[in-house]
N, C-alpha and C positions, 0 to 999 in steps of 0.2 A: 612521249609516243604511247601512243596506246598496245594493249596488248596484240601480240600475234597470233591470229588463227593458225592452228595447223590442220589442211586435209588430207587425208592417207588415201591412195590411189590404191583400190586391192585389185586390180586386174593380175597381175601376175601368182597369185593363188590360182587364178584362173588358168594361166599357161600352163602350173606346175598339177592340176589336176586334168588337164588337156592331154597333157602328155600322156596320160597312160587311159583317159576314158574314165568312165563310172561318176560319185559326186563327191569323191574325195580328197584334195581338203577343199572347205566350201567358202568360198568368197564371201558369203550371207555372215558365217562363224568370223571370220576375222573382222567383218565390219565390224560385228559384236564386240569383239576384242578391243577394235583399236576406238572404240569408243571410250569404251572402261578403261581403258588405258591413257584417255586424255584427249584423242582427238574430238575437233571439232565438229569435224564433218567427214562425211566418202564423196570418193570421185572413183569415178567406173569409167571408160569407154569403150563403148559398141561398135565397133569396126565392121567394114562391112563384108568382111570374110573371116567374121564371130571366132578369131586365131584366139580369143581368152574369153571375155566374158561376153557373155551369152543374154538370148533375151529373156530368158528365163531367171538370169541372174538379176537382169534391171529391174524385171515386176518384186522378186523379191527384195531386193535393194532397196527400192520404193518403202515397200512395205515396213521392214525394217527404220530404217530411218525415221519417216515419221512417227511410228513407236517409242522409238528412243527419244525422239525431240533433234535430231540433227539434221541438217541440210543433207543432202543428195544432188552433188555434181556432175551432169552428165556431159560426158567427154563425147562429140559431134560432128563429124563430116556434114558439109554442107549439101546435104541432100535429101531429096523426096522421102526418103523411106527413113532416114534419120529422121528428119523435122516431123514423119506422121507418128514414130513412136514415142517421143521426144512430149507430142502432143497428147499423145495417150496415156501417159504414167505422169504427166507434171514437175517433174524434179524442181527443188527451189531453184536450182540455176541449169544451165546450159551452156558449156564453154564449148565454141566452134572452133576447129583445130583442123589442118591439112591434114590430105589423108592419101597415102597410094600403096597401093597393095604388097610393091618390089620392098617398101623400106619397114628396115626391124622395129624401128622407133619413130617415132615424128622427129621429122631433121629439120625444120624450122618454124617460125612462124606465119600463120595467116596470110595470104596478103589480099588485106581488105581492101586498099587502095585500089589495086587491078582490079579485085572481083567486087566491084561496090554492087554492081548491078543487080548480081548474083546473088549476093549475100542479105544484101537490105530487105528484102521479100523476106527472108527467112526471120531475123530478128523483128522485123515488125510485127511477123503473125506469132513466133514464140514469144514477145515483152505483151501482146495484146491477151494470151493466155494467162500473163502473170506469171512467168519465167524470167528470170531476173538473168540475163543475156551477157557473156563475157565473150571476148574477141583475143585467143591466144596471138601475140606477135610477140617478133623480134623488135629488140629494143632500137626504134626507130621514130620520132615523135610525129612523124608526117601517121606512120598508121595508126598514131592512140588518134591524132587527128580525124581518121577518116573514121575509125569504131564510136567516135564520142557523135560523129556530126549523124551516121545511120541510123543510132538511139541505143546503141550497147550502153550498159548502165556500168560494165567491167572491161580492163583489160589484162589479161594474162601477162607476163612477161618470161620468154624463152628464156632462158636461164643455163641452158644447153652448153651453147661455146664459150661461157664464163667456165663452166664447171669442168668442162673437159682441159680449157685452157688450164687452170689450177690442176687436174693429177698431170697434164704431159709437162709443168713448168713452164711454159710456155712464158716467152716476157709479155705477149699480148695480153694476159689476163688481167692489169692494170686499166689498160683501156676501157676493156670488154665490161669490166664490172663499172668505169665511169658512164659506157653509155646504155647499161642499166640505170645507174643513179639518173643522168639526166633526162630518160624517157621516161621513168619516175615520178620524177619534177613536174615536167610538164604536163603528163595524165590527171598527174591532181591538181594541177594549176586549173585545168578545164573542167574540173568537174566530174572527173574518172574514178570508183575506186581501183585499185591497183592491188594486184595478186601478183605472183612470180611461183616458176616449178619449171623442173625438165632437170634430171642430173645431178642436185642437188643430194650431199650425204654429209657427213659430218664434219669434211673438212672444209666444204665449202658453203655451209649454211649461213657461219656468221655475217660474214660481211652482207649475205644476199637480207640477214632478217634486221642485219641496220639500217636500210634503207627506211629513212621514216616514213614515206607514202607508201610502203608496200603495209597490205594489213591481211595479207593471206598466202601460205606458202601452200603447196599441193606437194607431197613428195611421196612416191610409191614404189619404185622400183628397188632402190635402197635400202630401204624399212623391210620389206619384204626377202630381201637377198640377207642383209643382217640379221634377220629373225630367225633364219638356220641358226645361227649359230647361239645367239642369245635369247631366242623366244621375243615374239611380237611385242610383247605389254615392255619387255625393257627397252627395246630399240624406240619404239615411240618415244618412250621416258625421257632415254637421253635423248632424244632429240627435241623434246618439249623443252629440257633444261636447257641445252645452246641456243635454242632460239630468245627464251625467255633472259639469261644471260646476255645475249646480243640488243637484248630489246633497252634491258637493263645499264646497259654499258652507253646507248644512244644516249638515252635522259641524264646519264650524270656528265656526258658531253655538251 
């Protein structure tokens, strides 16, 4: 298997300088960080009641990154004012992701299948920019189905009710992680690269970064809650090392 990207998600620098106003601490500085620290990439997203990062954050984000030489993932509601900023700044990718204002977190994935209609428009005009187009879902293969046949080049995998299953014990999280694997399976059968994120932290990394068709985790909220206590550049670290570990332990399987 080849190696595993890892993207760090710093929106939540953003909540934790929301909370009190001003620009401190700066979501630009930790991109900084968790570069140097190993990641591969950021992922940001813009919501559209801007509750963390900002659009101020995105041009610099933008800016940064290509500097550095790393992608820039931009986290996307499927909508007008998304898609026109989205088209403004360029990010190498764009992952389209459910969005409602009432919830704390995104509570599942896309569903591209119902919204094809809706959706298709948007990926055609972002993959026609040269935005490399990912389709966050729930591990379901009818929707890598429907993200592969609209021209998404990616599909995210929700990763969420695996990871929560795993802290509550839950006996479902045997399942939940198989039908990861077999939506997996299938995304790269067609032709999918395959990414995974949502809830992911250290106990639950391994098995998600043995999946051999996945080739990109996103993990941000975690990283960022463990970097209170051990500083950003180690929390990456060890998590670069479980994945790597995970990736490591596939091959000699």
């Amino acid at each position: 298997m080849s190696k595993l990207r890892l993207g760090v998600n710093i929106d939540h620098v953003a909540t934790i300088r929301n909370a009190r106003g001003g620009d401190y601490p700066d979501p630009v500085r930790a991109a900084e960080l968790a570069i140097a620290a190993g990641a591969d990439g950021i992922t940001a997203h813009l919501r559209e009641d801007r509750r963390h990062i900002s659009d101020a954050d995105i041009e610099a984000l933008a800016a940064v990154t290509r500097k550095r030489g790393r992608p820039l993932n931009f986290e996307m509601a499927v909508t007008d004012e998304m898609e026109a900023i989205a088209l403004s700044h360029l990010p190498h990718a764009a992952c389209l992701v459910p969005e409602r204002r009432e919830e704390r977190t995104t509570e599942g994935g896309l569903d591209v299948v119902g919204g094809h209609n809706h959706i298709a428009p948007v990926v055609a005009r972002l993959a026609a920019a040269g935005v490399r187009v990912s389709c966050f879902i729930d591990a379901d293969p009818a929707q890598a189905a429907a993200a592969k046949a609209m021209g998404a080049q990616v599909v995210e995998l929700h990763t969420g009710a695996y990871c929560d299953a795993v802290r509550e014990r839950s006996p479902q999280a045997p399942a939940l992680l198989e039908s990861l694997r077999a939506t997996a399976a299938e995304a790269g059968r067609i032709g999918l690269e395959v990414h995974a994120g949502h809830g992911i932290d250290y106990e639950t990394v391994k098995p998600i970064a043995a999946i051999p068709q996945v080739t990109e985790l996103n993990i941000g909220h975690f990283l960022i809650g463990e970097a209170i206590f051990v500083g950003l550049t180690a929390a990456i670290q060890r998590m670069r090392a479980l994945m790597d570990e995970a990736r490591a332990s596939g091959r000699a399987a």
